[in-house]
C-alpha positions in Angstrom: -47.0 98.5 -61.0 -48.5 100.2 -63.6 -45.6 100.6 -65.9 -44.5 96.9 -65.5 -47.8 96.3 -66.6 -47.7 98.5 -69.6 -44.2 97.7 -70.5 -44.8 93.9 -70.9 -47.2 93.7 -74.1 -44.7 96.3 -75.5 -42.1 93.4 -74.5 -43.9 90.8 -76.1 -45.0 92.9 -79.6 -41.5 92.4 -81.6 -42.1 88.7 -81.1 -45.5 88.6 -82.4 -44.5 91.2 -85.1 -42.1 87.9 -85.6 -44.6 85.2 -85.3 -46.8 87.0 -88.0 -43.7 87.3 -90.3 -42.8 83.9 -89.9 -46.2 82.3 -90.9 -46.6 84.9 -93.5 -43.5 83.9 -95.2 -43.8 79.9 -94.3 -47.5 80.4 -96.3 -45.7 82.1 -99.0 -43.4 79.3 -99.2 -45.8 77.1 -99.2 -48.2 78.3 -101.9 -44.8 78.8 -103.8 -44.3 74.9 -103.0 -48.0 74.3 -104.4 -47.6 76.1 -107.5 -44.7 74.8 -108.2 -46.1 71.2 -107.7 -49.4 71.9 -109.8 -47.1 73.3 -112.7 -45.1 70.2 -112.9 -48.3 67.8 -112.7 -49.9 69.9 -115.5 -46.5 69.6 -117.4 -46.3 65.6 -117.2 -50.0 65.3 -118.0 -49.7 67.4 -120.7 -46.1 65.7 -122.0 -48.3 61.8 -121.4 -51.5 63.2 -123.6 -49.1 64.3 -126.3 -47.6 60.7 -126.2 -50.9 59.1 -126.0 -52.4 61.0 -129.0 -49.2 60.0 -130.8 -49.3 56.4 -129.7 -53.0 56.2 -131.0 -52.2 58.2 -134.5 -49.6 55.6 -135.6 -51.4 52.4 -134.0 -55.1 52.8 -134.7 -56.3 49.7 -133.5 -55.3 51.2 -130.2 -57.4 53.9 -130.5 -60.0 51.7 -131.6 -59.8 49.8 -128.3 -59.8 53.0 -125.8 -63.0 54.3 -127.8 -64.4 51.1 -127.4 -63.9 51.3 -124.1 -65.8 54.5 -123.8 -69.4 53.9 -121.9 -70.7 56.6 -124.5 -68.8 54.5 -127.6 -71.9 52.8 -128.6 -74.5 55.2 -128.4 -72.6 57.7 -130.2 -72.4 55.4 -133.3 -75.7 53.9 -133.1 -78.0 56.8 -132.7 -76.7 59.1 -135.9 -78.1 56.1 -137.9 -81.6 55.4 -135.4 -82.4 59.4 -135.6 -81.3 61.0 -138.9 -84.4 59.6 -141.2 -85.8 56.5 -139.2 -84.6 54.3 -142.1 -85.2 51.2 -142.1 -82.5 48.4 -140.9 -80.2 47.5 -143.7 -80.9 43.5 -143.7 -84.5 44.2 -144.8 -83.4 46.2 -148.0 -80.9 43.9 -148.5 -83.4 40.6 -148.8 -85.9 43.0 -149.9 -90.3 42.0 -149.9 -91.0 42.9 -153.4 -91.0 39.3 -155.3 -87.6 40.6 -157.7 -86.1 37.9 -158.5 -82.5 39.0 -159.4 -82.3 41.2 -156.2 -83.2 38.4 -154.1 -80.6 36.1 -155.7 -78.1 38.4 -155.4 -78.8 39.5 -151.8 -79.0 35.4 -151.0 -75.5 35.1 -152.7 -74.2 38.3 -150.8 -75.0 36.5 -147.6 -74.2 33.3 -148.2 -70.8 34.5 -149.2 -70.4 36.2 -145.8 -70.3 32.9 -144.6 -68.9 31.2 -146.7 -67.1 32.9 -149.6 -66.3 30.6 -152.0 -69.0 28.0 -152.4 -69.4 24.7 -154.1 -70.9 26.3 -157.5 -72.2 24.0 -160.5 -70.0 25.7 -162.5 -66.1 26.0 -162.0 -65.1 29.4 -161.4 -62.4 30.6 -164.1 -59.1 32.0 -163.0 -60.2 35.6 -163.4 -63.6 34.8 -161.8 -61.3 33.4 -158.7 -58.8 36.5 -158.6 -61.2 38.9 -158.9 -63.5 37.0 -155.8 -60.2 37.4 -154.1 -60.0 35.1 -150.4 -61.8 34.8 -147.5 -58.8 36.2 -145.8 -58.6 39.1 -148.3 -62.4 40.0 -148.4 -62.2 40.0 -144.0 -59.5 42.6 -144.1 -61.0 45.4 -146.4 -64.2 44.1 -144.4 -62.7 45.1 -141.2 -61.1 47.7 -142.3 -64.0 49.5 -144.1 -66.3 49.4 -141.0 -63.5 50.9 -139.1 -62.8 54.0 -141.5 -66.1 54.9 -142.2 -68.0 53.7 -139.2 -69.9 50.9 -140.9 -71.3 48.2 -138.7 -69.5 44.9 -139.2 -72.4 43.3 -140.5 -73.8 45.7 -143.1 -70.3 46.4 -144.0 -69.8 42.4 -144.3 -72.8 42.1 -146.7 -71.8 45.4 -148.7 -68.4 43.8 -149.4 -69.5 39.9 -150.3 -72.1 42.3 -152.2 -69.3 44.4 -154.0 -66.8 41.1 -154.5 -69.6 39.1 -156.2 -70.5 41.9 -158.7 -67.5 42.5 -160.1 -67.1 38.5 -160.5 -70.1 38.6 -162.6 -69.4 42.1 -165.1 -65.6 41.4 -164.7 -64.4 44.4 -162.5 -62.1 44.9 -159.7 -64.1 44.8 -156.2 -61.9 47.3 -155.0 -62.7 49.6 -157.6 -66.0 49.5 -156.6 -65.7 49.7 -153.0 -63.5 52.7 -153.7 -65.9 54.3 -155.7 -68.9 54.1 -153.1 -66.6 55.1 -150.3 -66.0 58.4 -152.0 -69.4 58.8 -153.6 -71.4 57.9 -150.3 -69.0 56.7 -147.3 -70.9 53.6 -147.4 -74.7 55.4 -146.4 -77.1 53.0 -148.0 -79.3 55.9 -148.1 -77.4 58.8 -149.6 -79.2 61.0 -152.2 -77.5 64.6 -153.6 -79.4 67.5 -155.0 -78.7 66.6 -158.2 -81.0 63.3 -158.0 -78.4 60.9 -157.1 -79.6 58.5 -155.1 -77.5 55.4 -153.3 -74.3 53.9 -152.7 -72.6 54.5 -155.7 -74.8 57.7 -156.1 -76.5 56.2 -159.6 -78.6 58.9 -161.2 -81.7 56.7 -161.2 -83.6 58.8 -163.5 -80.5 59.0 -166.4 -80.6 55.1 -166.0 -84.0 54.1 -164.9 -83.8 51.1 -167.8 -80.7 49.6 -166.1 -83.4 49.1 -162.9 -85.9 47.2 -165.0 -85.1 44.2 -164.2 -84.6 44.8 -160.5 -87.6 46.7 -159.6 -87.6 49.8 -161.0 -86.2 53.3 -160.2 -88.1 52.6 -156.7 -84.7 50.0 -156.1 -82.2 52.9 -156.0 -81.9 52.8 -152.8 -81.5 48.9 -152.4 -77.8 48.9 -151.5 -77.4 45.1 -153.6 -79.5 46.8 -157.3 -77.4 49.9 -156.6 -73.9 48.2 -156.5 -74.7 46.1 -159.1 -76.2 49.0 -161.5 -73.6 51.7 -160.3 -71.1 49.0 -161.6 -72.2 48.4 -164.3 -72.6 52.2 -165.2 -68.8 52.5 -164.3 -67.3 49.3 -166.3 -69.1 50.8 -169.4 -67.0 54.1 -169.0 -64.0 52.5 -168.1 -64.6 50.5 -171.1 -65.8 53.5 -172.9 -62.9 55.8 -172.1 -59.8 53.2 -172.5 -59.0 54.2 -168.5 -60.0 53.6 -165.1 -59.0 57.6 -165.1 -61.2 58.0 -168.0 -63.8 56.0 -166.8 -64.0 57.9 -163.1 -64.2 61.0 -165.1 -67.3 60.2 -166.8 -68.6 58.8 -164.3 -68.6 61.7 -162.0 -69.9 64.1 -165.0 -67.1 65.6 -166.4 -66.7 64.0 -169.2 -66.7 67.2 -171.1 -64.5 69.5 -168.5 -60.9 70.1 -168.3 -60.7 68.6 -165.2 -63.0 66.4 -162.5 -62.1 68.3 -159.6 -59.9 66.0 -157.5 -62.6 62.9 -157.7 -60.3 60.6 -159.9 -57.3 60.7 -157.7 -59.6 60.7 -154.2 -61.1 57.1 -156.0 -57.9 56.2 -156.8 -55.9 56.7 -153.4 -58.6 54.6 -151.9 -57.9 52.1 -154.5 -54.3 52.3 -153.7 -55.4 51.9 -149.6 -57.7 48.8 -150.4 -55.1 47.0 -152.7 -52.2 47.6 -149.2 -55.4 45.9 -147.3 -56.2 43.2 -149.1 -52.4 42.2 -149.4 -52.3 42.2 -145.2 -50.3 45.2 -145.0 -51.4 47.6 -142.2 -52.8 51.0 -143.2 -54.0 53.3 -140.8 -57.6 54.1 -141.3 -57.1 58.0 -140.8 -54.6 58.1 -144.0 -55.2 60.5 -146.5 -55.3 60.7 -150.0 -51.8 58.6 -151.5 -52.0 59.4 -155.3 -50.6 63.0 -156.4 -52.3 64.6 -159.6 -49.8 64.4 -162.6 -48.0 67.2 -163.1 -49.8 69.6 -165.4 -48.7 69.4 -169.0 -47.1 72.7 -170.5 -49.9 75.6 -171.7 -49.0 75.9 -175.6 -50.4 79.5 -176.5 -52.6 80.2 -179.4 -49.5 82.4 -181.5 -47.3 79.4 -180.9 -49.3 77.1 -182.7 -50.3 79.7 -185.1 -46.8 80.3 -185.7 -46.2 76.5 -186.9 -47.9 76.7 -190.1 -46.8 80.2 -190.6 -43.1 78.7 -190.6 -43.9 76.0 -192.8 -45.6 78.6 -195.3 -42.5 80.8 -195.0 -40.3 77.6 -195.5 -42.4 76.3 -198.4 -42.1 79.8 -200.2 -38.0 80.2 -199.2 -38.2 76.7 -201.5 -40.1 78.1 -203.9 -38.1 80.9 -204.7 -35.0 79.9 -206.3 -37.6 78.3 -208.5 -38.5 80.8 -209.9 -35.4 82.5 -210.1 -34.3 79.2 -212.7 -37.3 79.5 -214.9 -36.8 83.2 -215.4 -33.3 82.1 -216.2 -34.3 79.9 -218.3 -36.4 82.3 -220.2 
């Protein structure tokens, strides 16, 4: 009795040793089965976010419509501009309290023109005055696509633009010039100032032109986005003027007038030109495009010795000349 009952456990160890081997190797199999699984989910996730970010880099507006759909989408644009300096709202500085009359007619015009951009005037417009006003359609597309690029609320950027287009009516420069130039110079922050003292939109050095704010308030106007458009543009059609270029003029206008070079700021001004002129005609143009205009190709160095070595060949020439000259008068002698 007692061996039968010591010889059956022995009986029934090889199967457990099986059982234990069997679910050691089906749990195996089956983390082997999870793996496998989790490897191919992470692969087709990571395959659809590539397509996604694709999608969204050649079709911006589609980006524009998933941020917007982002509960944090409007909070993370608003509050840089609530918090950084508690400025105050941009309607207020454009229709500003001081009684300046110029400001104040401008601002009126800027917003009557967001409504309604070409009104009845006493006088007719002239044909320049009307091309360089531009359409209703035309002014809403660099509208829209401004505040999109640089994160401008629609309707500060719609009252920087009607701004902008009726300024350059009035001196006789392309709007897209100048809302190229303020773009680069400030990305459209109403209350950019640099170290250097410039203070606005188009960065005008306030105290270099502090006469051109006379009439709009004084210096103390810098920072009213409509006097600092309107004197920054001025500033720039006088060095465009000045300079025989729009090249030249940007140049000047950045301070290096007197340098080799102005660091890349012509040909960033320029490529937005180039982006703003696609806009205006209705193409699309993605508003994360870089710059499109390529510096010209640097002219050849001409050394010091070679242009030395000019006049030294026209001396040597002159006196090869000479020469049998005086060969014939000793002759003659």
């Amino acid at each position: 009795m007692s061996n039968q009952a010591t010889e059956a456990p022995l009986q029934g160890a090889p199967q457990m040793v099986q059982r234990v081997a069997f679910w050691s190797s089906s749990s195996n199999a089956r983390m082997g089965q999870f793996f496998s699984i989790a490897h191919r989910a992470l692969t087709v996730l990571g395959v659809a976010a590539l397509f996604v970010l694709g999608l969204m880099f050649f079709n911006p507006d589609l980006a524009d419509k998933l941020i917007s759909m982002s509960p944090f989408s409007d909070a993370t644009e608003e509050s840089p501009a609530a918090d950084a300096n508690n400025v105050p709202p941009l309607a207020e500085l454009m229709s500003p309290a001081s009684p300046v009359a110029t400001v104040t007619a401008i601002a009126g015009a800027a917003t009557a023109a967001s409504v309604q951009p070409a009104p009845a005037a006493a006088q007719p417009m002239t044909a320049e005055e009307r091309q360089l006003l531009g359409t209703p359609r035309q002014q809403k597309l660099v509208t829209e696509w401004l505040a999109k690029r640089y994160r401008v609320a629609s309707d500060a950027a719609d009252m920087l633009v009607s701004a902008s287009y009726l300024t350059a009516r009035d001196i006789k420069l392309d709007p897209l010039l100048i809302l190229s130039v303020i773009a680069i110079e400030s990305r459209f922050n109403p209350f950019a100032e640099s170290p250097m003292g410039a203070q606005g939109l188009m960065q005008v050095m306030s105290k270099v032109h502090h006469d051109k704010f006379q009439e709009l308030g004084g210096i103390k106007a810098a920072l009213n986005p409509v006097a600092n458009i309107r004197v920054g543009s001025q500033i720039l059609k006088e060095y465009v003027t000045r300079g025989g270029s729009i090249e030249a003029g940007l140049k000047t206008y950045v301070g290096a007038a007197e340098m080799a070079n102005d660091g890349g700021y012509g040909v960033k001004v320029l490529s937005e030109y180039q982006n703003l002129k696609q806009v205006a005609m209705g193409k699309n143009v993605s508003i994360y495009t870089t710059a499109t205009v390529k510096l010209p190709p640097a002219a050849p160095a001409v050394s010091a010795t070679a242009e030395q070595a000019k006049p030294a060949a026209n001396n040597v020439a002159s006196a090869a000349g000479a020469k049998p000259k005086a060969e014939e008068q000793l002759a003659a002698l």
